[in-house]
py3Dmol code that shows the C-alpha trace and the ligand (Angstrom):
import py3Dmol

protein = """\
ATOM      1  CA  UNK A   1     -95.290 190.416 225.935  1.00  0.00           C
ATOM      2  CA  UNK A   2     -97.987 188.895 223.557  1.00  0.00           C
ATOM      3  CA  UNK A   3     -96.921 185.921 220.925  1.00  0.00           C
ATOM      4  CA  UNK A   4     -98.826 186.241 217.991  1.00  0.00           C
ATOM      5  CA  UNK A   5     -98.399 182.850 216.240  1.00  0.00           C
ATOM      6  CA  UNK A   6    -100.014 183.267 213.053  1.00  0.00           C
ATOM      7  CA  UNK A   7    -101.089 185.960 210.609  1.00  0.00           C
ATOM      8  CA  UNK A   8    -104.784 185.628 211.852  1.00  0.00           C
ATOM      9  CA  UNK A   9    -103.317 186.511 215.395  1.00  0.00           C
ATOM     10  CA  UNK A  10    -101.498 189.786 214.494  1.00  0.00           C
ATOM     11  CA  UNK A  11    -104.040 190.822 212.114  1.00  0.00           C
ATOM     12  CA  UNK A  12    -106.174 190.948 215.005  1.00  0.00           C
ATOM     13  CA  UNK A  13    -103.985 192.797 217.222  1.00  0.00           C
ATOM     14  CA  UNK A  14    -102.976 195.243 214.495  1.00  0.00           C
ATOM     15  CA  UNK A  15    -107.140 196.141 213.975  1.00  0.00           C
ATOM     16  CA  UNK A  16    -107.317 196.123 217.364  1.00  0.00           C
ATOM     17  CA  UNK A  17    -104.655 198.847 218.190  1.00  0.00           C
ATOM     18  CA  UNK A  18    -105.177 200.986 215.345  1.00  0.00           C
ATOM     19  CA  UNK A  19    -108.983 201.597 215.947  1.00  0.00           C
ATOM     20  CA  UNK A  20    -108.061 202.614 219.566  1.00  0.00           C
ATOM     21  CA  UNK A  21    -105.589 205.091 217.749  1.00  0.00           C
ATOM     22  CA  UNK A  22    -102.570 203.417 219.001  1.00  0.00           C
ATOM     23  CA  UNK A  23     -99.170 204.220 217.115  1.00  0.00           C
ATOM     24  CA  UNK A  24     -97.198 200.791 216.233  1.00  0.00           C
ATOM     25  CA  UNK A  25     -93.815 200.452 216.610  1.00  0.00           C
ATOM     26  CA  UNK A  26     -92.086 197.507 214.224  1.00  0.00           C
ATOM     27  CA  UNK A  27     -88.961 196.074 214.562  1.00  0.00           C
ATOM     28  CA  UNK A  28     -88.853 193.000 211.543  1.00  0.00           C
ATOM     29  CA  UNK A  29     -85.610 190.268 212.599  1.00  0.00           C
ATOM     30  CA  UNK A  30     -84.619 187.178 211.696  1.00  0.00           C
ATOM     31  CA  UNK A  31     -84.052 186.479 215.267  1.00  0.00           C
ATOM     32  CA  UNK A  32     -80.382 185.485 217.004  1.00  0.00           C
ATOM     33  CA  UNK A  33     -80.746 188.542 218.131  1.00  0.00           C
ATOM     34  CA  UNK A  34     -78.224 191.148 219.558  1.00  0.00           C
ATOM     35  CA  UNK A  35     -77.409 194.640 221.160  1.00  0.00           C
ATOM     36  CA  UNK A  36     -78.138 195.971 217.521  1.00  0.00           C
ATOM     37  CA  UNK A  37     -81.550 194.845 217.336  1.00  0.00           C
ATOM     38  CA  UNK A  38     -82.050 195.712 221.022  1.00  0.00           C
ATOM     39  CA  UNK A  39     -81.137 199.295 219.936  1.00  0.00           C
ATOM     40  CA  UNK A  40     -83.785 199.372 217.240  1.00  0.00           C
ATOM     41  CA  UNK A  41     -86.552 198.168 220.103  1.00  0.00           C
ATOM     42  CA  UNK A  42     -85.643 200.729 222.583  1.00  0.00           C
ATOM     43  CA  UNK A  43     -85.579 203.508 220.145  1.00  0.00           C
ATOM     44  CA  UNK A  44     -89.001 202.246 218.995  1.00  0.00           C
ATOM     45  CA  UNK A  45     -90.224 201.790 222.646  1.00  0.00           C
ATOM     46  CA  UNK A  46     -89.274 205.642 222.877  1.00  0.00           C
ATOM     47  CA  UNK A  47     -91.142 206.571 220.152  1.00  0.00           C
ATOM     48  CA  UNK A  48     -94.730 204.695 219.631  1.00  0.00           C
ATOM     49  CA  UNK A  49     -97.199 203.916 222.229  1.00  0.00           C
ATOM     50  CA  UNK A  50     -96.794 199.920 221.498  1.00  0.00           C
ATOM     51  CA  UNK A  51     -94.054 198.294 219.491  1.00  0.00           C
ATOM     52  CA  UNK A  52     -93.718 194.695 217.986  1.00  0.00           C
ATOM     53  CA  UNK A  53     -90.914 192.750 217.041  1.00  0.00           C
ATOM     54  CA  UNK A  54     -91.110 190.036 214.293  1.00  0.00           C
ATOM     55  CA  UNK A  55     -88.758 186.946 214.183  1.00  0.00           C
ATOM     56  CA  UNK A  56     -88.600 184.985 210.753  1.00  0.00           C
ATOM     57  CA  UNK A  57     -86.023 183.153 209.379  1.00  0.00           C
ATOM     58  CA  UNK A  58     -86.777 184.113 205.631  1.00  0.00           C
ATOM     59  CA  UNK A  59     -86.391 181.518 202.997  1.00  0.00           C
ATOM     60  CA  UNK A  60     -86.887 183.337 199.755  1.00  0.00           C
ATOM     61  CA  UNK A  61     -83.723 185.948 201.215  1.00  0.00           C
ATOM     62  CA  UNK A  62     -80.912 183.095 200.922  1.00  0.00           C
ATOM     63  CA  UNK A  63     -79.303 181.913 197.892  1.00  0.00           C
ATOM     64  CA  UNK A  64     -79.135 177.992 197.277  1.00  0.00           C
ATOM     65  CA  UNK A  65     -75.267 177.593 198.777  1.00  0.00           C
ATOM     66  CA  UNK A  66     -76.569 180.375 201.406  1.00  0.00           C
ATOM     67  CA  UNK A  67     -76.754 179.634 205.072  1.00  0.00           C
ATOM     68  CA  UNK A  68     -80.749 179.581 205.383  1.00  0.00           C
ATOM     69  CA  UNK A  69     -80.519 175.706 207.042  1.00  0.00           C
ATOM     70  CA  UNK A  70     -77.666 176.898 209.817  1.00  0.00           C
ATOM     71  CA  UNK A  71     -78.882 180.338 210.573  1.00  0.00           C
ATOM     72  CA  UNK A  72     -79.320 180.259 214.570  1.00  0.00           C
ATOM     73  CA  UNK A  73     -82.584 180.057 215.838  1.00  0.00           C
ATOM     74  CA  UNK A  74     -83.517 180.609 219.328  1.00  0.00           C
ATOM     75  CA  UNK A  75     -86.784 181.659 219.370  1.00  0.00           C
ATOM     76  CA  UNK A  76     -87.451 181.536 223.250  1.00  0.00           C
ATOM     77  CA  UNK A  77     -83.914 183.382 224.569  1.00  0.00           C
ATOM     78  CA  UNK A  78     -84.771 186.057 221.894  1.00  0.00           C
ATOM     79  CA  UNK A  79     -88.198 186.317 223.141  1.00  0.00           C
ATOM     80  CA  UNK A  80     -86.950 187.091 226.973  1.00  0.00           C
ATOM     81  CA  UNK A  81     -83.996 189.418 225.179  1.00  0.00           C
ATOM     82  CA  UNK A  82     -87.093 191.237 223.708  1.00  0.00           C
ATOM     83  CA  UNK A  83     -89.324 190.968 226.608  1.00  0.00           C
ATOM     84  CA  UNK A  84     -86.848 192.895 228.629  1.00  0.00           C
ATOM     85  CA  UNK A  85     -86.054 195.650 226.305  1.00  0.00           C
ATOM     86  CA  UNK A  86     -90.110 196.284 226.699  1.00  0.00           C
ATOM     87  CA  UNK A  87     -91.052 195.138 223.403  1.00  0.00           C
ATOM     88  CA  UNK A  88     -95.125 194.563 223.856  1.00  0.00           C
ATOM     89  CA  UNK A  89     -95.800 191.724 221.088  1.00  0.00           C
ATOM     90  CA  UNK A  90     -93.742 189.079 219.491  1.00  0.00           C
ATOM     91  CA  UNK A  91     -94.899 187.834 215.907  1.00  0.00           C
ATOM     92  CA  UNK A  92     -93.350 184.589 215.103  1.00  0.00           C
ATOM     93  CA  UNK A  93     -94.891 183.235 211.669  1.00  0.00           C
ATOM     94  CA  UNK A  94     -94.617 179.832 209.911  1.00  0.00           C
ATOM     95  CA  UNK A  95     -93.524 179.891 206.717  1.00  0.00           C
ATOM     96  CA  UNK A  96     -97.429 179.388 205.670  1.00  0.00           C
ATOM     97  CA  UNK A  97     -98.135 183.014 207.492  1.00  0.00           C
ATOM     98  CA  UNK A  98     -95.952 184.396 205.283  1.00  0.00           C
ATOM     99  CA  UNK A  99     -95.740 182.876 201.943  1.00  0.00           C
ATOM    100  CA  UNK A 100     -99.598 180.945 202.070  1.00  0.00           C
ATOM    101  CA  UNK A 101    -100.349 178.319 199.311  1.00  0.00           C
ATOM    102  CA  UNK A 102    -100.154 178.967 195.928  1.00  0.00           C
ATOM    103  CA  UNK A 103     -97.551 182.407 196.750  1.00  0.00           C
ATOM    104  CA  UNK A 104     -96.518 184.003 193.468  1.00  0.00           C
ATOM    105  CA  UNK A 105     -96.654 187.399 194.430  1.00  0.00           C
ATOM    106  CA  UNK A 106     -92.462 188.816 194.399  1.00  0.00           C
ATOM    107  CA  UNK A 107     -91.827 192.350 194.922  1.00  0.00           C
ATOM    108  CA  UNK A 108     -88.937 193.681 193.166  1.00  0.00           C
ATOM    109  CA  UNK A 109     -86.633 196.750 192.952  1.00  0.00           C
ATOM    110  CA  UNK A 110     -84.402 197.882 190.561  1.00  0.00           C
ATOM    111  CA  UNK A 111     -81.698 199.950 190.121  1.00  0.00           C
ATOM    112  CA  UNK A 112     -80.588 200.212 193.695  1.00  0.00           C
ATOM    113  CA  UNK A 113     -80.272 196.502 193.734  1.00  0.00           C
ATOM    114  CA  UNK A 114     -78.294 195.750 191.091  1.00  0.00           C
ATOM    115  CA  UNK A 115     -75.033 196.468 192.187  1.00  0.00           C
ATOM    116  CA  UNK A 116     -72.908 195.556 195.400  1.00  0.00           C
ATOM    117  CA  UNK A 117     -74.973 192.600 197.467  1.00  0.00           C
ATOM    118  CA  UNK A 118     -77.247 192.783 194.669  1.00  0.00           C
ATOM    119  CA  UNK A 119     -74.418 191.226 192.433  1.00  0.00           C
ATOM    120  CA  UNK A 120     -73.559 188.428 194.731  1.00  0.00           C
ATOM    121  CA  UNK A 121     -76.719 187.198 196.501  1.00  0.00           C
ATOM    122  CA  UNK A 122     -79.361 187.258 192.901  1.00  0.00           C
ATOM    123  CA  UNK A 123     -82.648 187.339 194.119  1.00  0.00           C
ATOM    124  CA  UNK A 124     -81.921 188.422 198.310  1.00  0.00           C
ATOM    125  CA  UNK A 125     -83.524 191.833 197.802  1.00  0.00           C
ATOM    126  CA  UNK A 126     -85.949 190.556 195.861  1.00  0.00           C
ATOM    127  CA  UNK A 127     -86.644 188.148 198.881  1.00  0.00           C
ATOM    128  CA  UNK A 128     -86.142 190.929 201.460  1.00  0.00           C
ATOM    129  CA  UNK A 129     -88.554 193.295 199.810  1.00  0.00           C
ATOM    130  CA  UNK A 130     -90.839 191.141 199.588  1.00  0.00           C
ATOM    131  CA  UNK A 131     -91.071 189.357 203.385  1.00  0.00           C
ATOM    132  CA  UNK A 132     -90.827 193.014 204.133  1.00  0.00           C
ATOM    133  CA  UNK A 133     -93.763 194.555 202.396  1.00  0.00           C
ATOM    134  CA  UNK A 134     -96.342 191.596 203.879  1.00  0.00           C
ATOM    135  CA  UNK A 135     -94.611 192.113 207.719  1.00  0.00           C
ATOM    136  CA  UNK A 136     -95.839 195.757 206.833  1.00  0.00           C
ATOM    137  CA  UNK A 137     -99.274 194.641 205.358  1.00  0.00           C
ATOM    138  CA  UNK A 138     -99.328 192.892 208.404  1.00  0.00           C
ATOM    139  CA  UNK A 139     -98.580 194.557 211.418  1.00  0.00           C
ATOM    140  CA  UNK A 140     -99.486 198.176 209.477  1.00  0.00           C
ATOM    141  CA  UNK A 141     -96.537 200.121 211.978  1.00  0.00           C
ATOM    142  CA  UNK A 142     -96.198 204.003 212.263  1.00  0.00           C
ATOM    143  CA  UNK A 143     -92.421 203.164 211.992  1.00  0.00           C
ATOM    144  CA  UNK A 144     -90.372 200.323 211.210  1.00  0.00           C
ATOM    145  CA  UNK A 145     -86.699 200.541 212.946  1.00  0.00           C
ATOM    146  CA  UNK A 146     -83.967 198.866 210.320  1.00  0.00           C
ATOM    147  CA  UNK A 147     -80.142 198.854 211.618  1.00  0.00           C
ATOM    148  CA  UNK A 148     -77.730 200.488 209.208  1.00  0.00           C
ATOM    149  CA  UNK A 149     -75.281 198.009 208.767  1.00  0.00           C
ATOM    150  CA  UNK A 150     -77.594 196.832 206.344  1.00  0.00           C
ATOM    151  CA  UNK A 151     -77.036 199.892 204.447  1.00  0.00           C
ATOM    152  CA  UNK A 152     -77.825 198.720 200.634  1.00  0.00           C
ATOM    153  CA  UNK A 153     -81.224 196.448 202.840  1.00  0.00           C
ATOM    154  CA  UNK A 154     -81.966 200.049 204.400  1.00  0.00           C
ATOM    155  CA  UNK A 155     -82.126 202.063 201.364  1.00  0.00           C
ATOM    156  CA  UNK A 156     -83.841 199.254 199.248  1.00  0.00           C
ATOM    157  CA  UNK A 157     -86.974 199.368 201.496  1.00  0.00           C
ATOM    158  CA  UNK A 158     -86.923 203.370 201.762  1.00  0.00           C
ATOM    159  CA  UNK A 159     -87.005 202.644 197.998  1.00  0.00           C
ATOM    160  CA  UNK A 160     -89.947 200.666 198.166  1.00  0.00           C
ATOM    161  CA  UNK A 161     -92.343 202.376 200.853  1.00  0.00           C
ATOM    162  CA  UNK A 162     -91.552 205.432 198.087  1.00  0.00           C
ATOM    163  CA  UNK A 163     -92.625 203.744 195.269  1.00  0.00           C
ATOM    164  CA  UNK A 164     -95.661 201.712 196.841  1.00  0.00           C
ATOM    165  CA  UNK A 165     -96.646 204.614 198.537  1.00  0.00           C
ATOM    166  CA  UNK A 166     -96.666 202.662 202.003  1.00  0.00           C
ATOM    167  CA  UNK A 167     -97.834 204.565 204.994  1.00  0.00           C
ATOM    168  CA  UNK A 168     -95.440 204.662 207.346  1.00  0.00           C
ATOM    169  CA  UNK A 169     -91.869 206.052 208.201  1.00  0.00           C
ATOM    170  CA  UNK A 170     -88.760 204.166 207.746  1.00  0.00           C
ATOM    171  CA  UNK A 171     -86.160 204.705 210.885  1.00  0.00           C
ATOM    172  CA  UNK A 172     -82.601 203.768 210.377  1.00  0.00           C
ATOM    173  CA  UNK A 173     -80.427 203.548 213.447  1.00  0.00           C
ATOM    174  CA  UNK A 174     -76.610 203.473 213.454  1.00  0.00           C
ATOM    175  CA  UNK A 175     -74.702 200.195 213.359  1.00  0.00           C
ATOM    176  CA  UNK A 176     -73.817 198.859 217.124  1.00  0.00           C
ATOM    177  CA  UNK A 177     -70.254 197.767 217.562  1.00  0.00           C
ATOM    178  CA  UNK A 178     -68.182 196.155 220.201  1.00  0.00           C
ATOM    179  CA  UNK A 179     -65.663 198.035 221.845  1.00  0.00           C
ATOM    180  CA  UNK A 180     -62.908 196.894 219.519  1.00  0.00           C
ATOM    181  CA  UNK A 181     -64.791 198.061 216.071  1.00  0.00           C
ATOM    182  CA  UNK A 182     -66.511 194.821 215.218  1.00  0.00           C
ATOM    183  CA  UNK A 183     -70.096 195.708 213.826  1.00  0.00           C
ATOM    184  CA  UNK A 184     -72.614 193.559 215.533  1.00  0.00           C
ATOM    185  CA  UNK A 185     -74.121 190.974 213.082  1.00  0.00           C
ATOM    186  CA  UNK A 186     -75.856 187.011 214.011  1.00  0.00           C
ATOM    187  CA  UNK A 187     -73.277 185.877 211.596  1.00  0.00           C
ATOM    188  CA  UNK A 188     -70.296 186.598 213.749  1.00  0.00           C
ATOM    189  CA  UNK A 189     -71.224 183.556 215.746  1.00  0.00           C
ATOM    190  CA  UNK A 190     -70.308 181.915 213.099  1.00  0.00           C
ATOM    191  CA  UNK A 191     -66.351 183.280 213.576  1.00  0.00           C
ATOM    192  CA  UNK A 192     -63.958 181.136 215.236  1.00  0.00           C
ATOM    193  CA  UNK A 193     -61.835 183.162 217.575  1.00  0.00           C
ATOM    194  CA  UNK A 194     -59.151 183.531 215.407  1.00  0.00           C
ATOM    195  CA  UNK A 195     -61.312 184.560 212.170  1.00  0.00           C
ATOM    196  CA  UNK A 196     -63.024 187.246 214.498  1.00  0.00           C
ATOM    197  CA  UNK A 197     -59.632 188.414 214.977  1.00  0.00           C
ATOM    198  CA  UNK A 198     -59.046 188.431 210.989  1.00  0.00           C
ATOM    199  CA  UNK A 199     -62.391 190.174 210.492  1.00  0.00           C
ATOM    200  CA  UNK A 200     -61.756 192.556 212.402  1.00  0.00           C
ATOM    201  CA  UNK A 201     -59.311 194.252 209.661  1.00  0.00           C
ATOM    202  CA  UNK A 202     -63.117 194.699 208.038  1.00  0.00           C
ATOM    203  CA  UNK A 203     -63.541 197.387 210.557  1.00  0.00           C
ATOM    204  CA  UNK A 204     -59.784 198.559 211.040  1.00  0.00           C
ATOM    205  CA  UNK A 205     -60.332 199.607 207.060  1.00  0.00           C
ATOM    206  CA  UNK A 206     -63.268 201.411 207.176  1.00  0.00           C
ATOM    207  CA  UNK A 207     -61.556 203.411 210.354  1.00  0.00           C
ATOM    208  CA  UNK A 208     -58.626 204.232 208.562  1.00  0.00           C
ATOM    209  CA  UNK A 209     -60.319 205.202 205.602  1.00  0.00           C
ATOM    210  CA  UNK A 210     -62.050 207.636 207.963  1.00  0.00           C
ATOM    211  CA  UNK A 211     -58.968 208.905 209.163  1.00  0.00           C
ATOM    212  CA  UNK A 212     -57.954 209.578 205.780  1.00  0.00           C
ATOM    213  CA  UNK A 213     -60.936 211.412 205.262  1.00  0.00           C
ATOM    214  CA  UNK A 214     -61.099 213.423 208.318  1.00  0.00           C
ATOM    215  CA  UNK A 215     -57.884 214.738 207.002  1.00  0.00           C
ATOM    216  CA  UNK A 216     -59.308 216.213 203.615  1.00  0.00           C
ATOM    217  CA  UNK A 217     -58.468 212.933 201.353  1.00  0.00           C
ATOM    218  CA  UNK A 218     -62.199 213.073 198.980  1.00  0.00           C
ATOM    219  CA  UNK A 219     -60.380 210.396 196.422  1.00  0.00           C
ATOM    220  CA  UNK A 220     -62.772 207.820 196.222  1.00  0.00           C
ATOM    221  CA  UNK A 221     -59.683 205.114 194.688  1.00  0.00           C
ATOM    222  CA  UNK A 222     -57.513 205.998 197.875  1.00  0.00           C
ATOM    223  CA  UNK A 223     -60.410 205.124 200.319  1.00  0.00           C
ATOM    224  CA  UNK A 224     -61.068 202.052 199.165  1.00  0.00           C
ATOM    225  CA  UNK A 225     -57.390 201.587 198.342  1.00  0.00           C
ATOM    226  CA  UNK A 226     -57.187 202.000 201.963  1.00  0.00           C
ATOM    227  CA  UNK A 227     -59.509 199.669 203.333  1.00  0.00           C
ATOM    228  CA  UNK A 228     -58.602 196.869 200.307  1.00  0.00           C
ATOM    229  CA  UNK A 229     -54.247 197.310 201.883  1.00  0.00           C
ATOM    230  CA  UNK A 230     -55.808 196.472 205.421  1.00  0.00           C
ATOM    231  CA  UNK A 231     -57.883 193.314 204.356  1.00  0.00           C
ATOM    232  CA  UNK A 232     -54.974 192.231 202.593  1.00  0.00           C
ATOM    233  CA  UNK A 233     -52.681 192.934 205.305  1.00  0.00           C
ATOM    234  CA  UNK A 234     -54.869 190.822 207.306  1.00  0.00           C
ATOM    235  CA  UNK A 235     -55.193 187.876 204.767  1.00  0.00           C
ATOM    236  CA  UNK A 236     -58.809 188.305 203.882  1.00  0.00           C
ATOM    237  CA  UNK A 237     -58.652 187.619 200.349  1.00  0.00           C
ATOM    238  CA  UNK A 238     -62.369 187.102 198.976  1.00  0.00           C
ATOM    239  CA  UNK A 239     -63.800 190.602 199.132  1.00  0.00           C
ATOM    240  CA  UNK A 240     -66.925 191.100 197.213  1.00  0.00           C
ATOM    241  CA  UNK A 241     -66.331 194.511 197.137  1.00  0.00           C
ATOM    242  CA  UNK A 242     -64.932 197.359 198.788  1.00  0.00           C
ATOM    243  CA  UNK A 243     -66.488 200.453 196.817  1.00  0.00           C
ATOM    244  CA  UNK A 244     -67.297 204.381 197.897  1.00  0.00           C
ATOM    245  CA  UNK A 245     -71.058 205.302 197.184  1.00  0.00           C
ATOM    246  CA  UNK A 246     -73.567 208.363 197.756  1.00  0.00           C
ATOM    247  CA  UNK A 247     -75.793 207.501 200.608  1.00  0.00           C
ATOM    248  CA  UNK A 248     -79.175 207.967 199.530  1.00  0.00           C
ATOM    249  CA  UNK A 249     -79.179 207.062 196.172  1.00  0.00           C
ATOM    250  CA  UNK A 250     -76.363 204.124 196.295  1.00  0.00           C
ATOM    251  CA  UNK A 251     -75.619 205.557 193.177  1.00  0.00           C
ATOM    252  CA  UNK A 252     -71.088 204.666 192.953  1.00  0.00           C
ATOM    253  CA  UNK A 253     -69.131 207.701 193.562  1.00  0.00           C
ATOM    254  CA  UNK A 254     -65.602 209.025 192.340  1.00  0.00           C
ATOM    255  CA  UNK A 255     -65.317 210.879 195.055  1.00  0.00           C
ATOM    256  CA  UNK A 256     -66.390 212.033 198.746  1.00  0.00           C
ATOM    257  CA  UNK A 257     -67.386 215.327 198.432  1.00  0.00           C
ATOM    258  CA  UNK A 258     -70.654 215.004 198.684  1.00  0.00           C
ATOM    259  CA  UNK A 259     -72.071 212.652 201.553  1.00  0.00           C
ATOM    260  CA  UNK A 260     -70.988 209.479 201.121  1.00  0.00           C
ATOM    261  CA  UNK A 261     -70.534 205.501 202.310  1.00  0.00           C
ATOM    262  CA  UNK A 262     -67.978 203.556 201.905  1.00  0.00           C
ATOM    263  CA  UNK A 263     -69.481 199.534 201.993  1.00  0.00           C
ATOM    264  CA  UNK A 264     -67.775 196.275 201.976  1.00  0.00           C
ATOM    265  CA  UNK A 265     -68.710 192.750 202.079  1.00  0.00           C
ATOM    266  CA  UNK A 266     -66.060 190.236 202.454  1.00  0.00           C
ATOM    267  CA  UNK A 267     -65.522 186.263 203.270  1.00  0.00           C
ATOM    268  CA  UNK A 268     -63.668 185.172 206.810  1.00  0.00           C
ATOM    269  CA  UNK A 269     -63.467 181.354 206.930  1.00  0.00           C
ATOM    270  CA  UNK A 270     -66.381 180.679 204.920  1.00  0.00           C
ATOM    271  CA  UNK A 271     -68.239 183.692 206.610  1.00  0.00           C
ATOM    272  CA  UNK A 272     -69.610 186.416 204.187  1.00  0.00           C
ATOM    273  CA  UNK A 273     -69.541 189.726 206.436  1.00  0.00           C
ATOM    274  CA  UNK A 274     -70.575 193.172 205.473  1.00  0.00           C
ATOM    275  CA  UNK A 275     -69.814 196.409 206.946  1.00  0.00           C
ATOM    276  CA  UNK A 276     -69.768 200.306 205.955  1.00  0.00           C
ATOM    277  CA  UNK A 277     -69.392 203.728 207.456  1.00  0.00           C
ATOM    278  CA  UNK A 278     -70.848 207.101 206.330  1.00  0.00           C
ATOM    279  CA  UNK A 279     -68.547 210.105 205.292  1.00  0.00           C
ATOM    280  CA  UNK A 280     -70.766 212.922 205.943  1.00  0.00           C
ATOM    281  CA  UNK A 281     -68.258 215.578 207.244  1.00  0.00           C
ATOM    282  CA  UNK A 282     -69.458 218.898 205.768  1.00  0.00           C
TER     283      UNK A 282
END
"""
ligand_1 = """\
10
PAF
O -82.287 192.426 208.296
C -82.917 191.367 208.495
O -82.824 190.753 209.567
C -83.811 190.812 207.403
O -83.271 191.032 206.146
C -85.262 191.331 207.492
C -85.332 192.827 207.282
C -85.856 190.979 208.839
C -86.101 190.673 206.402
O -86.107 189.290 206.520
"""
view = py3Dmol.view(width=600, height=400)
view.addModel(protein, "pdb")
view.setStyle({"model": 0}, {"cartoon": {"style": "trace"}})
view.addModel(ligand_1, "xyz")
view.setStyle({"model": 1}, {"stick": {}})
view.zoomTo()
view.show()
């Protein structure tokens, strides 16, 4: 696998590539990676001739009382993780790569960003948008590979590569979970045993909202009703929200008749944790 170390580096690789007609794979992380992200490489392994993974921790995503300084970074067990999964190049920026002197240039957009995470984190997507539109400038992929559990991230940048009329296709790949419902996330390492077991209810919600829905109930207040009686029944009280919205648009939803996503984001022990599941059923 190649490092690229600098923008010059993966400029030159991304020239390179493209004039021997050579489709790009992208798969854009903040590294501490996981079986989620591993997902997103294989799938992109699968479907481009050469695929390349970047690893930034991204400043201008985290709020001031965010967890930007304690994020875990492990730059050289994620590059093996990567490695084996048969990703070809590894682009691991400095913060100068990225955002060079003088940076003033913010990508922002609205609508789909001003509600849910958009509410809680100001400026995130406006941070996320942005490190994402100069990874694309960048590495100019056929396909970047995003991980649904980021559902509001995931339809933000769709959004964007719309509206900027970027040249490439957006994949998004279903959520990975252990085998007892937890979604995968970097964060969870953050969990003492005993929170994990508390956040789990996150996941034991959404389920039994699906239940509900899998046996006719379209009532938007009684799915969330749902998951909000299991995070209480578990203690979690600091939800950010629990809410039922249409999938592409994001746009909040009375009810699941059409296809739909139910999202939440909620604190365990200091932890802010976000999960959601599709309703799709014809
Ligand atoms: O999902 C993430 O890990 C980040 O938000 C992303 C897309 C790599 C941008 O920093």
């Amino acid at each position: 696998m190649e490092l690229l170390t600098s923008r010059q580096l993966v400029q030159a690789w991304t020239r390179l590539n493209r004039q021997q007609g050579r489709t790009i794979g992208f798969v854009p992380t903040m590294g501490a990676l996981h079986e989620g992200h591993l997902s997103l490489v294989r799938r992109a392994v699968a479907e481009n001739d050469l695929v390349v993974a970047s690893i930034f921790v991204n400043p201008t995503q985290f709020g001031p009382n965010e967890d930007f300084n304690r994020y875990p970074r492990e730059p050289e067990r994620d590059a093996q993780m990567l490695q084996q999964a048969g990703c070809h190049a590894l682009f691991l920026p400095q913060v100068e790569d990225i955002y060079p002197a003088g940076s003033s240039t913010r990508v922002t957009v609205s609508d789909v960003t001003e509600q849910l995470c958009g509410l809680f984190r100001p400026g995130h997507f406006q941070g996320v948008a942005t490190v994402v539109a100069i990874l694309f400038n960048l590495v100019m992929p056929t396909r970047a590979y995003f991980g649904k559990k980021d559902y509001q991230q995931w339809v933000v940048i769709r959004r964007m590569v719309t509206d900027l009329a970027m040249d490439l296709e957006i994949i998004g790949m279903e959520t990975v979970r252990e085998s007892d419902g937890m979604a995968l996330s970097s964060r969870n390492r953050y969990l003492t045993p005993q929170q994990r077991q508390q956040a789990l209810a996150i996941s034991r919600g959404l389920r039994a909202a699906l239940a509900a829905y899998q046996s006719g109930c379209r009532e938007g207040h009684e799915l969330v009703g749902l998951v909000m009686k299991t995070l209480e029944q578990a203690g979690i009280d600091r939800v950010d929200y629990a809410a039922l919205h249409q999938i592409d648009s994001l746009a909040p939803a009375v009810r699941a008749d059409a296809p739909s996503v139910l999202l939440v984001a909620a604190h365990v022990g200091g932890v802010r944790l976000i999960d959601n599941l599709e309703l799709t059923t014809p």
